[in-house]
PAPA-960058 format. One record per atom (N, C-alpha, C): z, x, y. Coordinates in steps of 0.02 Angstrom, whole numbers, padded with zeros to 5 digits, always signed. Layout:
N
ZXY...
This chain:
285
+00000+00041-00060+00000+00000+00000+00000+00043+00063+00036+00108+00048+00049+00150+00130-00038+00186+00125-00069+00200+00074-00122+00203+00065-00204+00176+00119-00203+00105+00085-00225+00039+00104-00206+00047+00177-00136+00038+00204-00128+00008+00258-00149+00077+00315-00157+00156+00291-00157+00202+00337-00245+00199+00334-00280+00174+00280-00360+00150+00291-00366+00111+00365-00333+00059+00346-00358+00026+00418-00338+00054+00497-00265+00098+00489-00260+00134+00534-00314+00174+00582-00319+00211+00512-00372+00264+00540-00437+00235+00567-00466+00184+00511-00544+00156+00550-00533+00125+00623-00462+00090+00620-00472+00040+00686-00463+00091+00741-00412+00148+00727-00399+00196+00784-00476+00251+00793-00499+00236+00759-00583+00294+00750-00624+00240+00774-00613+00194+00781-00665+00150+00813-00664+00110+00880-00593+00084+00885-00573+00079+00940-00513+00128+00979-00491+00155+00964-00450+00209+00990-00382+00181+00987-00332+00239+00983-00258+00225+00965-00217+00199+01041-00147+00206+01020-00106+00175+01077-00078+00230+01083-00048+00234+01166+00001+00277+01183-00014+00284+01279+00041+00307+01310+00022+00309+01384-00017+00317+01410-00060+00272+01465-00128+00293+01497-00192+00271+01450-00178+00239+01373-00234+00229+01332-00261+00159+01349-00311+00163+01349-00354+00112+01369-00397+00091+01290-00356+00055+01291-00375+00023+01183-00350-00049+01171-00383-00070+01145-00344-00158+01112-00288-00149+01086-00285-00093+01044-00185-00092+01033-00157-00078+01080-00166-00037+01122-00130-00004+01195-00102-00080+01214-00145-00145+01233-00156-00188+01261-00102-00241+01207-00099-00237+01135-00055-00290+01096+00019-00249+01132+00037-00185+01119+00096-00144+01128+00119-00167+01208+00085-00169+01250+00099-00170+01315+00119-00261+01328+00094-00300+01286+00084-00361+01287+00176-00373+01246+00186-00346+01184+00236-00379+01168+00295-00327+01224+00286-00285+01228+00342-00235+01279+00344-00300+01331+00297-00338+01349+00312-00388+01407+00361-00451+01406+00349-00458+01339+00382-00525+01310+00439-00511+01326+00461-00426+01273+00519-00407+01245+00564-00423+01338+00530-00384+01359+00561-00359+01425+00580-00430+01482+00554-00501+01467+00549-00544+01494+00622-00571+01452+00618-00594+01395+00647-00626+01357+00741-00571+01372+00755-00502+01379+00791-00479+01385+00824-00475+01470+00783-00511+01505+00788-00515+01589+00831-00570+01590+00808-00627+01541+00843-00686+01549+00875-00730+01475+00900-00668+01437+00937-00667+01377+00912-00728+01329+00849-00719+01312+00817-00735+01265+00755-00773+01283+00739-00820+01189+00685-00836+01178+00664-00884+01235+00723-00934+01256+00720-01007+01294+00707-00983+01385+00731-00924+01379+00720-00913+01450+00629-00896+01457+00610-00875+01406+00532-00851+01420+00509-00927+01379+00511-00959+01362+00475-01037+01369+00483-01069+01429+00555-01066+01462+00546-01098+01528+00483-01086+01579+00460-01019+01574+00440-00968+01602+00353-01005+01610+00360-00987+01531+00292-01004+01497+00262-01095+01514+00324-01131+01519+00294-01196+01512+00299-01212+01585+00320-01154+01626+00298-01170+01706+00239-01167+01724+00202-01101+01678+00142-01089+01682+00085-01103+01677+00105-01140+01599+00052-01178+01584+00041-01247+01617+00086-01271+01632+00078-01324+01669+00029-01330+01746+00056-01270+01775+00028-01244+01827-00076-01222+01805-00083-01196+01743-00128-01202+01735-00176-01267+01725-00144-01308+01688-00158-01371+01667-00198-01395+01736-00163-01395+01793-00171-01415+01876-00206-01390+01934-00206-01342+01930-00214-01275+01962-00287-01248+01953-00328-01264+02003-00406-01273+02008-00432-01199+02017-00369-01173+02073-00407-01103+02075-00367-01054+02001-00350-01070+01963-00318-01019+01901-00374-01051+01861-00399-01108+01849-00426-01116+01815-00518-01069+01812-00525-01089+01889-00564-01061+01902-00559-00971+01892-00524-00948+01899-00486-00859+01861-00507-00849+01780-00480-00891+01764-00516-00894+01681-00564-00909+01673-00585-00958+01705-00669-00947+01673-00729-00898+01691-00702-00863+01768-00731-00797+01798-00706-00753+01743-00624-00733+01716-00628-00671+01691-00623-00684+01609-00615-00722+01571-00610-00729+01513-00646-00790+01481-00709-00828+01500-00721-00885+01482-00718-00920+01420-00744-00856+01378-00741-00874+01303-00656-00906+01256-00616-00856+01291-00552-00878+01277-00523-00940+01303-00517-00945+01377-00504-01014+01392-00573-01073+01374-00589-01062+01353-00643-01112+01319-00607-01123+01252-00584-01071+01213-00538-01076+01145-00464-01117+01157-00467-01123+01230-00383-01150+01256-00392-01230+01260-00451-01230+01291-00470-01306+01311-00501-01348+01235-00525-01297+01195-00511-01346+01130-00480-01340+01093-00432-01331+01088-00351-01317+01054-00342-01393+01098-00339-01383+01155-00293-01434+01183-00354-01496+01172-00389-01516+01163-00443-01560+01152-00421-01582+01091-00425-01530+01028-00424-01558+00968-00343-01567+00935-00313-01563+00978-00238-01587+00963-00235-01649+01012-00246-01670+01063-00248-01747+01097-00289-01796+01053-00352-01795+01032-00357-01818+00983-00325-01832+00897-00281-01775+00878-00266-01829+00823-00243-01869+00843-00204-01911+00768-00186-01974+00776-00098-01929+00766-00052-01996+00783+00027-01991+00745+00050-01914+00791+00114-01909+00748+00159-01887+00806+00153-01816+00801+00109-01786+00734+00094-01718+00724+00052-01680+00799+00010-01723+00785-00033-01703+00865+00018-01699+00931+00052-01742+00922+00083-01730+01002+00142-01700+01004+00190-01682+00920+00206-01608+00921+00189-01548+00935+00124-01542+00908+00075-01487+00899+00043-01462+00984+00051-01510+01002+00018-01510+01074+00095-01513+01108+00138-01521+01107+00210-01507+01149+00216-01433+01124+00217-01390+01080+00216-01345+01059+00191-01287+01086+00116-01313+01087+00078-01267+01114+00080-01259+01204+00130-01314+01244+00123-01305+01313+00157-01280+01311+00238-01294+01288+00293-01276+01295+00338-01227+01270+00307-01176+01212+00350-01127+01183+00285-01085+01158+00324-01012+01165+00291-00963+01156+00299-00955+01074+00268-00904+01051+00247-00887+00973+00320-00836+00959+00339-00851+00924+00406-00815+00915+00427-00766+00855+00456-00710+00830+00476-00681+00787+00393-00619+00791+00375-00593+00835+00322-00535+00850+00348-00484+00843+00341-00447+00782+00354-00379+00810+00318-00347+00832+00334-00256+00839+00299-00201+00874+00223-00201+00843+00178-00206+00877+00112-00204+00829+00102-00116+00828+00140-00088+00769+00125-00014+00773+00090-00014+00687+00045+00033+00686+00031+00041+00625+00060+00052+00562+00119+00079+00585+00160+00116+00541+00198+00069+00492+00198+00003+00529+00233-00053+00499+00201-00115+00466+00187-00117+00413+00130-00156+00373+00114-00228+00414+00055-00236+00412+00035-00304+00444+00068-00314+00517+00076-00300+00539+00117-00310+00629+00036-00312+00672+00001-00241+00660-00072-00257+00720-00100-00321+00719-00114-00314+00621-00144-00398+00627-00115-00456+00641-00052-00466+00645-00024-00508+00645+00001-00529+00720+00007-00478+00764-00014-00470+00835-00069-00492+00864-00134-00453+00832-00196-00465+00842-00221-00569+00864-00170-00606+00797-00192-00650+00802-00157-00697+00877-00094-00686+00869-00055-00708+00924-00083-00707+01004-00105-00648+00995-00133-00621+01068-00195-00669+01079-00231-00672+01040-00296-00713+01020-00295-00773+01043-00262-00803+01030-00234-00874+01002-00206-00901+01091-00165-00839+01108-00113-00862+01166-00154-00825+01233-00209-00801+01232-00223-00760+01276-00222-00778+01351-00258-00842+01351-00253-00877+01417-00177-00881+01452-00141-00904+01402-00065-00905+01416-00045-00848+01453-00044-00772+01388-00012-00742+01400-00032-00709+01473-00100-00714+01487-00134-00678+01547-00109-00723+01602-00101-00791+01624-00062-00828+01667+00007-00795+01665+00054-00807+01627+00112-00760+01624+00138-00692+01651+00067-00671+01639+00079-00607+01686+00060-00616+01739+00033-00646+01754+00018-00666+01845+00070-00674+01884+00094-00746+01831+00176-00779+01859+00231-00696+01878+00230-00662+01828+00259-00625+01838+00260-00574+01897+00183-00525+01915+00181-00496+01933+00197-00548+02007+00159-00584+02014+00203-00634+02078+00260-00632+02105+00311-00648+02071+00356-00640+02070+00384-00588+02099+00386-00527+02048+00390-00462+02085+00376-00435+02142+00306-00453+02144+00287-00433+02217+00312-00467+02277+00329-00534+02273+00355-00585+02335+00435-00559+02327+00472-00504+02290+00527-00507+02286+00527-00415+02304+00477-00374+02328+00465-00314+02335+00497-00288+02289+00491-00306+02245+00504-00244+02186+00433-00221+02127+00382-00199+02160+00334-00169+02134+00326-00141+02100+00409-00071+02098+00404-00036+02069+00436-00045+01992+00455-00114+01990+00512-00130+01931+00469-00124+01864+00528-00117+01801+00489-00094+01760+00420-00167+01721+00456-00206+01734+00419-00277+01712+00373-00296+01766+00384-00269+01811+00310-00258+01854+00241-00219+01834+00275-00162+01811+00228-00115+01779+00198-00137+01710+00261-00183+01700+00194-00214+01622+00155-00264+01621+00179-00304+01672+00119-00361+01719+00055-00335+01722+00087-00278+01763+00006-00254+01800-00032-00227+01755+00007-00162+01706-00024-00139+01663-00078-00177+01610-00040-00252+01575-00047-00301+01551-00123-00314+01572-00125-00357+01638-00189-00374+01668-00237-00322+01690-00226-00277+01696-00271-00230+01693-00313-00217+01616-00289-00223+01578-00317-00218+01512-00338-00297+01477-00322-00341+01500-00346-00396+01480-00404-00411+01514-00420-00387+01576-00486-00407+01617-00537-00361+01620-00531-00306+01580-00573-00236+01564-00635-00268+01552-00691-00251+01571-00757-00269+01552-00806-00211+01552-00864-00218+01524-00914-00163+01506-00972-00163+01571-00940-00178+01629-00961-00169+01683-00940-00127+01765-00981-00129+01805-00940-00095+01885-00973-00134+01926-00997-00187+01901-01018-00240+01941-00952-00276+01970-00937-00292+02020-00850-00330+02032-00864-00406+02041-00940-00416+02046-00932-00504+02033-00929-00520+01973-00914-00482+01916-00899-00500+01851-00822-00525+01865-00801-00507+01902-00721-00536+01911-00688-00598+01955-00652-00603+01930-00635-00669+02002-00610-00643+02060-00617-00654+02116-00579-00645+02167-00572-00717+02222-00522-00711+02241-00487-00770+02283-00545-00800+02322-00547-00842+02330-00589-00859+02358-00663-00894+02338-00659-00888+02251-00732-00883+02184-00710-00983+02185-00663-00994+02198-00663-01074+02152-00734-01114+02201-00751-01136+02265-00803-01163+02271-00861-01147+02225-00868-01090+02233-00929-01057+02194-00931-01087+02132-00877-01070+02111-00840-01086+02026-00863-01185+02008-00841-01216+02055-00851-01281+02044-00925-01306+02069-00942-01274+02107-01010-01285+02130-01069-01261+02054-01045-01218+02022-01088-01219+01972-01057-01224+01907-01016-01270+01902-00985-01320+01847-01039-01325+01799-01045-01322+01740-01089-01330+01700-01081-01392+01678-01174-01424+01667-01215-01462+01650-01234-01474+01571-01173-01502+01526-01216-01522+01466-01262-01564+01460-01281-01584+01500-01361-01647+01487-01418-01596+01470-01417-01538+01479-01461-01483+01463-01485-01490+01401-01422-01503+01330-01438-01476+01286-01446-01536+01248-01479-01528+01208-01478-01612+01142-01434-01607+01084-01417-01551+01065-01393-01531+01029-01307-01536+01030-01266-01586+01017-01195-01581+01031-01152-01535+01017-01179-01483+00960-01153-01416+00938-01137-01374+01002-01199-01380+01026-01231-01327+01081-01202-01347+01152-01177-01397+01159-01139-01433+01233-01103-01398+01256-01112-01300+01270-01048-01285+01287-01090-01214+01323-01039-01202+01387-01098-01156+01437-01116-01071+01386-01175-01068+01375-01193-01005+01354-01151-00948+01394-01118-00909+01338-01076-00839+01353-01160-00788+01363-01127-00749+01433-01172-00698+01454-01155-00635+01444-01213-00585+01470-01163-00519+01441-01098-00516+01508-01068-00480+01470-00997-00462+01507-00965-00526+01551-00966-00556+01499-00922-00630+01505-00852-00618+01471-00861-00575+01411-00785-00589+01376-00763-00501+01375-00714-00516+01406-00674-00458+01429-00682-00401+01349-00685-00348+01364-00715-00271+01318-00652-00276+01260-00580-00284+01278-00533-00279+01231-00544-00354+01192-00549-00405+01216-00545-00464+01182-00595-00457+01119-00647-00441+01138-00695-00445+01097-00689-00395+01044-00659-00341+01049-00639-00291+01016-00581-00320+00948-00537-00350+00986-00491-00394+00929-00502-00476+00904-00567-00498+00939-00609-00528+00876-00635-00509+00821-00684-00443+00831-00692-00408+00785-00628-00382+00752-00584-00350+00741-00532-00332+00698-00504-00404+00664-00495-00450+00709-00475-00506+00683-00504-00516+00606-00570-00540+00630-00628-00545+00593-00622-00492+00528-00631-00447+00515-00603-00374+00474-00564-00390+00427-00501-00409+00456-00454-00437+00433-00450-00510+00382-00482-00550+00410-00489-00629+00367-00565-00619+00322-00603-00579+00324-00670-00558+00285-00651-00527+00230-00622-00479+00237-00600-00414+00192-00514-00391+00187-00487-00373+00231-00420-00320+00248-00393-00358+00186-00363-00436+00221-00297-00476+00201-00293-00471+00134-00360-00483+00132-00323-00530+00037-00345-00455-00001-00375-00382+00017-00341-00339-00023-00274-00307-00019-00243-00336+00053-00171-00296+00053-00117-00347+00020-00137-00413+00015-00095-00463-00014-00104-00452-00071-00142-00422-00110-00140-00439-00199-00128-00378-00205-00132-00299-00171-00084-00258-00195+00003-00245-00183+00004-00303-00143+00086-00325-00118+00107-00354-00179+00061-00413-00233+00091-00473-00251+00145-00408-00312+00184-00456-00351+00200-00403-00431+00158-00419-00492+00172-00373-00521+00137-00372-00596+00180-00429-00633+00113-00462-00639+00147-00546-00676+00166-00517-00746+00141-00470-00769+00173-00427-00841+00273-00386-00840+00233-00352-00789+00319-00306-00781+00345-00355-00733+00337-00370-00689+00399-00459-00658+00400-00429-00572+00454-00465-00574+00478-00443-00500+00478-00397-00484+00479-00385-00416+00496-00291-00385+00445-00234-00395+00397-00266-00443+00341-00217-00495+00302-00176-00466+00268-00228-00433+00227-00215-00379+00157-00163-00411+00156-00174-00488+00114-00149-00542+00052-00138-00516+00041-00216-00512-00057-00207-00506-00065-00141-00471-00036-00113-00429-00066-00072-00386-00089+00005-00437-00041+00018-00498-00065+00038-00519-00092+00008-00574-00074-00026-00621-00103-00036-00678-00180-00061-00672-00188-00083-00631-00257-00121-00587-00282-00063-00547-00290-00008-00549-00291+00014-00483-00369+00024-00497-00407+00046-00540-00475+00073-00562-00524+00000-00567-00497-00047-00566-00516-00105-00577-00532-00130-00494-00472-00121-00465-00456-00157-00371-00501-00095-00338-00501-00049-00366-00528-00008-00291-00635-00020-00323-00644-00037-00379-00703-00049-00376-00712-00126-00351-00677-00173-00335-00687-00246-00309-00687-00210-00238-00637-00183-00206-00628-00153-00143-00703-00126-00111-00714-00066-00165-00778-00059-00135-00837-00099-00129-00843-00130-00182-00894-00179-00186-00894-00225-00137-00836-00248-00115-00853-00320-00057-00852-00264+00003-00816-00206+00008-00833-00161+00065-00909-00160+00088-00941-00140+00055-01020-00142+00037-01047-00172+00051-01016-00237+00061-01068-00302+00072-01056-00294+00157-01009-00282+00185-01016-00267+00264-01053-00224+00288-01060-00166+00256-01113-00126+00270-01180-00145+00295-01229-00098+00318-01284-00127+00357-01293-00186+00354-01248-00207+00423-01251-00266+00464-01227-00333+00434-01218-00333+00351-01194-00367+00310-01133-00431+00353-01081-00382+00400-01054-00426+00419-01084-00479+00447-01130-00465+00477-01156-00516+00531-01172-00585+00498-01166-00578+00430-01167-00654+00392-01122-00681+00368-01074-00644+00390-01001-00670+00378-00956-00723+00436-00948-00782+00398-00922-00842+00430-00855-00813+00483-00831-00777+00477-00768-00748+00514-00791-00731+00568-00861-00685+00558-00877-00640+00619-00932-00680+00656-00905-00762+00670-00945-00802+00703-00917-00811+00788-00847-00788+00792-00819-00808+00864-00862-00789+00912
């Protein structure tokens, strides 16, 4: 398993680059992201103080023409993933949906650890959170750095992970600066509101992503995401499970199986190879 799990280390850090001060990487960006939580949630002695936080925010987003307008300048693809989350939970029926949807305004994702490699499943399991909450968590840091700044403390340390934070969430593969929002973008922004009567197709009812629409790290931990639910998971889960022969604790297959798993391993490896992924249902986001 320390095997397996230092594989994915190495490719994701050889491909997208590792974490550590000044690194400009999608892990740099999960690490800096939960240091924010950590550091929020310890400001105001726990989990309930950073939901208050959070469900100020979102609310404020919910309302809030020019934030809205911020996301769809710097992250569209993601808050497009926000607005149907919240679409396809108002629609069900019964009280699951409007749990599910109290849930998602009002409380943050809880029990995250450090996404460090060293500690089995934490990147991916980060990876998805971040994914999932991105719109959130990028409002959050706004709220925050706000804060700070109307209170001149710039230099505080939860300032520095605000900023740090949004700086790496809005990274793009450009030096063009109208790729970004700036104060002042919401007329513009609503003035060219997109037009589904365009398309016939109801699949297709949704504004075409351009280049350097979805921020350089996001897209980076789609792909890993993706990696992960294609291939990673279910070989690190079945050399976790035990040997249904020797019992509990066994943790056998890994060897007794091992000449057997690393030729399945390679073999579906293989199939990603030249371009292979690209027909893979995962690597559709």
């Amino acid at each position: 398993m320390h095997g397996l799990n230092k594989c994915l280390e190495s490719a994701g850090q050889d491909t997208f680059g590792g974490q550590g001060v000044n690194k400009r990487t999608p892990f740099q960006l999960l690490f800096v992201f939960n240091q924010l939580w950590k550091a929020i949630k310890e400001e105001g002695g726990g989990k309930k103080y950073l939901d208050s936080i959070y469900s100020v925010v979102v609310n404020k987003l919910l309302n809030d023409g020019d934030w809205q307008c911020e996301a769809k300048k710097n992250f569209k693809q993601a808050f497009q993933t926000f607005e149907t989350q919240l679409q396809q939970l108002e629609e069900l029926d019964g009280d699951k949906g409007i749990d599910d949807l109290v849930d998602l305004i009002t409380e943050t994702p809880s029990n995250i650890s450090d996404p460090v490699f060293s500690r089995w499943k934490t990147v991916m399991s980060c990876t998805r959170v971040v994914l999932q909450y991105w719109t959130q968590i990028y409002f959050v840091a706004v709220a925050i750095k706000q804060r700070e700044i109307h209170q001149k403390k710039h230099s505080s340390y939860i300032c520095i992970l605000a900023s740090a934070l949004l700086s790496l969430m809005k990274e793009k593969d450009t030096t063009n600066v109208n790729a970004y929002y700036k104060p002042g973008d919401k007329d513009m922004c609503m003035a060219q509101e997109f037009d589904d009567t365009q398309y016939l197709v109801e699949e297709q009812a949704l504004p075409p992503l351009e280049r350097c629409d979805t921020p350089v790290f996001y897209a980076m931990l789609l792909f890993f995401q993706a990696f992960g639910d294609a291939y990673f998971d279910d070989q690190f889960h079945f050399v976790m499970k035990d040997d249904p022969v020797l019992g509990e604790g066994s943790f056998g297959q890994t060897s007794r199986f091992c000449v057997e798993r690393l030729y399945i391993m390679h073999k579906l490896l293989a199939e990603l190879e030249n371009d292979g992924w690209k027909t893979k249902i995962q690597f559709k986001a």
